[in-house]
C-alpha positions as CSV (number, residue, x, y, z in Angstrom):
1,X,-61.5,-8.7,52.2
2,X,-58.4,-10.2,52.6
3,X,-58.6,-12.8,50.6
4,X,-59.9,-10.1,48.1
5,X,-56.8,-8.0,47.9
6,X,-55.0,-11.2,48.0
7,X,-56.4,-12.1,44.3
8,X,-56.0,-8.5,43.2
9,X,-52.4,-8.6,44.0
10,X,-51.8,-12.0,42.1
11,X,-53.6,-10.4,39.3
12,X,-51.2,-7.2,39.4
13,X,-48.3,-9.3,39.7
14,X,-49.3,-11.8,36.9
15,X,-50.2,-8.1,34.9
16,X,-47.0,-6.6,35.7
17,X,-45.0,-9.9,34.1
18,X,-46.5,-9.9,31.1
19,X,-46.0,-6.4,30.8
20,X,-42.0,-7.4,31.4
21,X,-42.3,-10.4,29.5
22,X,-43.7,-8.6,26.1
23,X,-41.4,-5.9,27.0
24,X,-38.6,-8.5,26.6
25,X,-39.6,-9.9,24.0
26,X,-40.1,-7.0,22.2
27,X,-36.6,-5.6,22.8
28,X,-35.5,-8.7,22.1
29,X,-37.1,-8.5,18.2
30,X,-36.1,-5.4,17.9
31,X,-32.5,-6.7,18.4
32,X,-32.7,-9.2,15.8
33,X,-34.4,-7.0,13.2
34,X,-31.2,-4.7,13.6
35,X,-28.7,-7.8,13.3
36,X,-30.7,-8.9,10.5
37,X,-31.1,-5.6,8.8
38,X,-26.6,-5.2,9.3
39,X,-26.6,-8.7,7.8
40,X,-28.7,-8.0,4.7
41,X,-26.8,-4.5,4.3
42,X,-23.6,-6.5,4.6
43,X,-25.1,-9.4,1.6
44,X,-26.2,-6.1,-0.2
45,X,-22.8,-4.7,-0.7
46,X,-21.1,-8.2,-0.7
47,X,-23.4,-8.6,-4.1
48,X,-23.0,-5.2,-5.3
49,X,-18.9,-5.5,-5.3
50,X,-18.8,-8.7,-6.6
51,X,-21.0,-7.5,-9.7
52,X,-19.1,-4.6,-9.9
53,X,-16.0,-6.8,-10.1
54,X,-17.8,-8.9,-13.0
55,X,-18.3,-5.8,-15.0
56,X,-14.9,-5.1,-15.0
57,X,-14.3,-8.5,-16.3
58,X,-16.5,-7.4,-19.0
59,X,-14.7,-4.3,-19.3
60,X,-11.7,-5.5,-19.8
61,X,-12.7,-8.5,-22.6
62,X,-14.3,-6.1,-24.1
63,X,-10.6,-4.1,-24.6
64,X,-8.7,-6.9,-25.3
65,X,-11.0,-7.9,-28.3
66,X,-10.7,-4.3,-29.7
67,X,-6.6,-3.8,-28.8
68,X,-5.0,-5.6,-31.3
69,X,-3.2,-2.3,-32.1
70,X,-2.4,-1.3,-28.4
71,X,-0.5,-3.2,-26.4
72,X,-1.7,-4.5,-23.7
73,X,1.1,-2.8,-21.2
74,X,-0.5,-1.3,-17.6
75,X,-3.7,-0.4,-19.6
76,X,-6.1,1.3,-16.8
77,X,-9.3,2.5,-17.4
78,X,-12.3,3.0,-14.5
79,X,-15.7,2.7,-15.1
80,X,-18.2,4.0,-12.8
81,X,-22.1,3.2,-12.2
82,X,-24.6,3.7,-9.9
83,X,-23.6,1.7,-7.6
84,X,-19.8,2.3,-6.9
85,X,-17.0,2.4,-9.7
86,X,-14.4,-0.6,-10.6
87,X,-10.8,0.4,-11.4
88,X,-9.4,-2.5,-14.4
89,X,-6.1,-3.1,-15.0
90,X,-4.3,-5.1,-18.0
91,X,-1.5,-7.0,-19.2
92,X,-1.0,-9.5,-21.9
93,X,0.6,-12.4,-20.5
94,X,2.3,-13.4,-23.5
95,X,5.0,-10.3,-22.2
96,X,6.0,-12.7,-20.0
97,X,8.5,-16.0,-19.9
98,X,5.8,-18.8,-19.3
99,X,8.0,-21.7,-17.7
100,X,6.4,-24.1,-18.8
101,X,7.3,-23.7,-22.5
102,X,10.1,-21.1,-22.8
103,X,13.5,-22.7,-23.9
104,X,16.1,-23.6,-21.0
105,X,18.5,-20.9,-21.8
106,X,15.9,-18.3,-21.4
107,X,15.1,-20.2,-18.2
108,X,18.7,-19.9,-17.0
109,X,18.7,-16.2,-17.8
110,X,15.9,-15.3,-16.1
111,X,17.3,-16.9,-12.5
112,X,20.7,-15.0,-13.7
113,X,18.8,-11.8,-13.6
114,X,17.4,-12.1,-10.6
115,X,20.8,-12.8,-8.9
116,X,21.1,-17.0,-9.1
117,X,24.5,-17.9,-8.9
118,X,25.7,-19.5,-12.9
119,X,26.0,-22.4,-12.1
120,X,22.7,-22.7,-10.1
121,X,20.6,-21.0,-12.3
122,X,21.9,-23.1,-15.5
123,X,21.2,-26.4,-13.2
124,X,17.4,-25.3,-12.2
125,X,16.6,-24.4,-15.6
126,X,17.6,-27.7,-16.9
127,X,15.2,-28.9,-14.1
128,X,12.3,-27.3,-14.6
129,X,12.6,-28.7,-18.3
130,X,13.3,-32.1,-17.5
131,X,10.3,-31.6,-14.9
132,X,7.6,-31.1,-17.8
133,X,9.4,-33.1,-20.6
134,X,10.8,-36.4,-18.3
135,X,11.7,-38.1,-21.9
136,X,13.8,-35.0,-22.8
137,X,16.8,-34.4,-21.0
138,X,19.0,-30.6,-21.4
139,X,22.5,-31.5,-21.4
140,X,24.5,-28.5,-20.5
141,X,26.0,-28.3,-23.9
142,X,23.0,-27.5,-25.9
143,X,20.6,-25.6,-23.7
144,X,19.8,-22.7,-26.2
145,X,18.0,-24.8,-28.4
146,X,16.6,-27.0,-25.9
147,X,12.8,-26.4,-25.8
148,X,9.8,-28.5,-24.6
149,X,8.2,-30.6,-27.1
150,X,4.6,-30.7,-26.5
151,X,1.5,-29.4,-28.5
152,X,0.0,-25.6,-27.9
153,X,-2.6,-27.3,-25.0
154,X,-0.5,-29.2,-23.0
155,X,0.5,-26.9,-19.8
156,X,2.7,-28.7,-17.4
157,X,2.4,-26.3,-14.4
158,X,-0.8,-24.2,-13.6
159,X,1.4,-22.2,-11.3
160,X,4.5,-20.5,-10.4
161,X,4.0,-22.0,-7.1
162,X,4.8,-25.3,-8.5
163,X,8.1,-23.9,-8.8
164,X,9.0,-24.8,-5.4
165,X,9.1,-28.7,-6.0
166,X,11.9,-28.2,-8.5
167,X,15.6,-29.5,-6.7
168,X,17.5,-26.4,-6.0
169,X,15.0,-23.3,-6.6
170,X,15.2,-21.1,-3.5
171,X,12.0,-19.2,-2.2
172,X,13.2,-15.9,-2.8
173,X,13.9,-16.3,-6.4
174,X,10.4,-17.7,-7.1
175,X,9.2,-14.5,-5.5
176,X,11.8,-12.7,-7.5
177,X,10.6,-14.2,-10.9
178,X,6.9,-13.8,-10.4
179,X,5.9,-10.3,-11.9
180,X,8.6,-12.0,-15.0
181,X,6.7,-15.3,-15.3
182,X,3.5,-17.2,-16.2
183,X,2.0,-20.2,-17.3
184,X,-0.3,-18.8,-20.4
185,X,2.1,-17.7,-22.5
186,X,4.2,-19.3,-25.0
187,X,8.1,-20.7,-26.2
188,X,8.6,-16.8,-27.1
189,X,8.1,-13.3,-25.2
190,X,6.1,-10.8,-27.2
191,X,8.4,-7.5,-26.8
192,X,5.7,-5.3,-27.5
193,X,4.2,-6.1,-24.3
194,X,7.2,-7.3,-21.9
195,X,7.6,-5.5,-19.1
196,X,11.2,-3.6,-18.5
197,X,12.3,-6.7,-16.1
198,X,11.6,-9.5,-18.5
199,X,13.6,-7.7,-21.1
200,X,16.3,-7.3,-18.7
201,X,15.8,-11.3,-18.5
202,X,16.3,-12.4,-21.5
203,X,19.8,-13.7,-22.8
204,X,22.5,-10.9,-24.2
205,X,20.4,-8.1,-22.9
206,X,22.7,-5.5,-21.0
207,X,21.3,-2.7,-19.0
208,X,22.4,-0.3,-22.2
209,X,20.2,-2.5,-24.3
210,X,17.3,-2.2,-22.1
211,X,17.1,1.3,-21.9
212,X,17.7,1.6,-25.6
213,X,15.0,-0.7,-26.0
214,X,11.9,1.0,-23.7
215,X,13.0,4.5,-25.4
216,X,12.6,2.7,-29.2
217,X,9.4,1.0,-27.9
218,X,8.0,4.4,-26.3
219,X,8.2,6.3,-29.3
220,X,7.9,4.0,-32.5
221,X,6.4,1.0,-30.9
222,X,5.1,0.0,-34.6
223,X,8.3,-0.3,-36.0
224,X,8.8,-4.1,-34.4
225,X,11.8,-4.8,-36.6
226,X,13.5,-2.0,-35.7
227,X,12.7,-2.9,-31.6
228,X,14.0,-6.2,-32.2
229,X,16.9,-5.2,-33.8
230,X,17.9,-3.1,-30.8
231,X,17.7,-6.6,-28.6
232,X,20.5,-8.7,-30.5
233,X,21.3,-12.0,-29.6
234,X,17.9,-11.8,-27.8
235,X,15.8,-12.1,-30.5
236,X,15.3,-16.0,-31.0
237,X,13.2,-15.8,-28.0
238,X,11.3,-12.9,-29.4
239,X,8.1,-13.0,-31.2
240,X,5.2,-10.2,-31.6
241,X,1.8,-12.2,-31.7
242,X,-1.9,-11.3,-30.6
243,X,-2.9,-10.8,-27.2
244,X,-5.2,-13.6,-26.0
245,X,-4.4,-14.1,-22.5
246,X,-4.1,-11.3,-20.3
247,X,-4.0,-10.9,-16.6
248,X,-6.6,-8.8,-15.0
249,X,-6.5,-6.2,-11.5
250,X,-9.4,-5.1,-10.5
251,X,-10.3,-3.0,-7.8
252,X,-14.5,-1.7,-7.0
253,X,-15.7,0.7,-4.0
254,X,-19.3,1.3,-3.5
255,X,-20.7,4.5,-2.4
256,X,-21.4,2.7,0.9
257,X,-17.0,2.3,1.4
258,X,-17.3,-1.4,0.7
259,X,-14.5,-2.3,-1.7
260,X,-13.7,-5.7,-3.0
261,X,-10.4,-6.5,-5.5
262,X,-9.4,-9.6,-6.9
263,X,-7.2,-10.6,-9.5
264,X,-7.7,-12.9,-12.8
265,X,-6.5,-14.3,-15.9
266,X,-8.8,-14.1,-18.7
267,X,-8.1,-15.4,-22.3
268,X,-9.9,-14.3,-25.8
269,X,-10.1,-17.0,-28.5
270,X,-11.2,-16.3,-31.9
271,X,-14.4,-17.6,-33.0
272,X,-14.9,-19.0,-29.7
273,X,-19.1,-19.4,-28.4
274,X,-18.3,-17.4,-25.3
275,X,-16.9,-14.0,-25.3
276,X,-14.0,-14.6,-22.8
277,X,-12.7,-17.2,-20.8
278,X,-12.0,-17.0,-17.0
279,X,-8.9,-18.8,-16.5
280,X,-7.7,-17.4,-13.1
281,X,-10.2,-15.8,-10.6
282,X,-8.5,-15.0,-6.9
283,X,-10.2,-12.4,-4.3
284,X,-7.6,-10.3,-2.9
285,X,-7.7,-8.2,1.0
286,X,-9.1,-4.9,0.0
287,X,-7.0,-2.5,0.9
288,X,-8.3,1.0,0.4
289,X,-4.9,2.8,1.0
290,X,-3.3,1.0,-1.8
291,X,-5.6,1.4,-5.0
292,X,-6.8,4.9,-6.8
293,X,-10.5,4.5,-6.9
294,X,-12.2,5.5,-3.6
295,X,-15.9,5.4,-2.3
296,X,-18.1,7.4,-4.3
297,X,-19.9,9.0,-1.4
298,X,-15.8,10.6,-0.7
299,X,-15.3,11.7,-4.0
């Protein structure tokens, strides 16, 4: 008998570890499921945002192709699908002084504006020229009609970073210029589009002037003759043309509270195969606080 209950309890305690063994490995799957159930939620929204983001892109080709009468100037617009809704912003980029093709003088004044000494800002302009044209040197005595030689593709900085290799350029004043500049624009600032600051920049342009000039452009921006006018001295580095490259916000929040925002330059050529090109594409923190659209679910 003994050697009976003996086997019976080997049996119970063989029974009673499997039952924890299956036990374990049950909890065990259950906690994998659930990781991999947050995971796949967590690629789900991931690909929802980023197409969200895409039809923004869409959204906001699809403006600049139709806004050759409307400036491009801190156009907004939000579209919202099932999904989530994405919050565009534009700007056409040819508002801006592109250093790598804007004469030195405009150059000079834009460091001026931003509070670079005279003589420093006259000296770092000359370098950045010299910097993209090395056979083409600006003398001091003719820097307003010093301007880069070079045909309408070549671009001799991809970014205002760049900047910083230029003898003499401080830190702060590249972060000073950087809502002013770009690098996909032209010799000449489209004043239709320009935003208040790069007016102030430009050479001759008092604070008078500027305010005379946003008024003029607020209430008769058609009458571009009349706009340019009111700029004086300015207006050699003035031209109005069409809006083919244009720097894009965008900002999308699903129903869920995912968000994602980045930030792009996009260009429209005519007769071109594709409908836009993406120039620029560069995710940005989401940060919730900071934008106008929210989560649909909080709406």
């Amino acid at each position: 008998m003994k050697g009976g209950d003996s086997r019976r309890g080997m049996v119970l305690v063989t029974v009673l570890w499997s039952i924890s063994l299956l036990s374990a490995l049950a909890m065990a799957a259950s906690v994998t499921f659930r990781g991999f159930a947050g995971v796949m939620a967590v690629e789900r929204d991931r690909v929802q945002g980023e197409a969200l983001l895409t039809a923004g892109l869409e959204t906001a080709a699809g403006i600049m192709d139709t806004s050759s009468d409307s400036p491009l100037v801190e156009l907004e617009t939000t579209m919202t699908l099932g999904t989530g809704a994405v919050r565009v912003r534009l700007n056409d980029e040819g508002g801006r002084i592109d250093i790598g093709k804007a004469p030195v003088e405009l150059l000079a004044s834009m460091l001026r504006s931003i509070g670079a000494p005279e003589a420093a800002a006259r000296n770092v302009a000359r370098r950045i020229v010299e910097r993209r044209d090395p056979g083409h040197a600006a003398g001091p005595d003719n820097m307003a009609n010093v301007a880069p030689k070079m045909s309408g593709t070549d671009q001799p900085f991809t970014d205002i970073g760049q900047l910083r290799t230029i003898p003499g350029m401080a830190p702060d004043w590249i972060a000073a210029i950087a809502p002013l500049t770009t690098v996909f624009g032209d010799q000449t600032v489209n004043p239709l589009t320009a935003p208040p600051g790069v007016i102030a920049a430009l050479p001759g342009v008092d604070g008078q002037r500027v305010a005379a000039f946003l008024k003029a452009r607020l209430s008769s921006p058609s009458d571009v003759d009349r706009l340019v006018r009111i700029l004086g001295s300015a207006q050699p580095y003035l031209a109005v043309k069409p809006q083919r490259a244009a720097s894009v916000d965008l900002t999308a929040a699903l129903a869920s509270g995912y968000g994602a925002m980045a930030h792009a330059v996009i260009v429209v050529l005519p007769q071109d195969y594709q409908p836009y090109r993406v120039l620029v594409w560069t995710p940005v923190p989401y940060a919730e606080a900071s934008i106008g659209v929210r989560p649909m679910a909080q709406r």
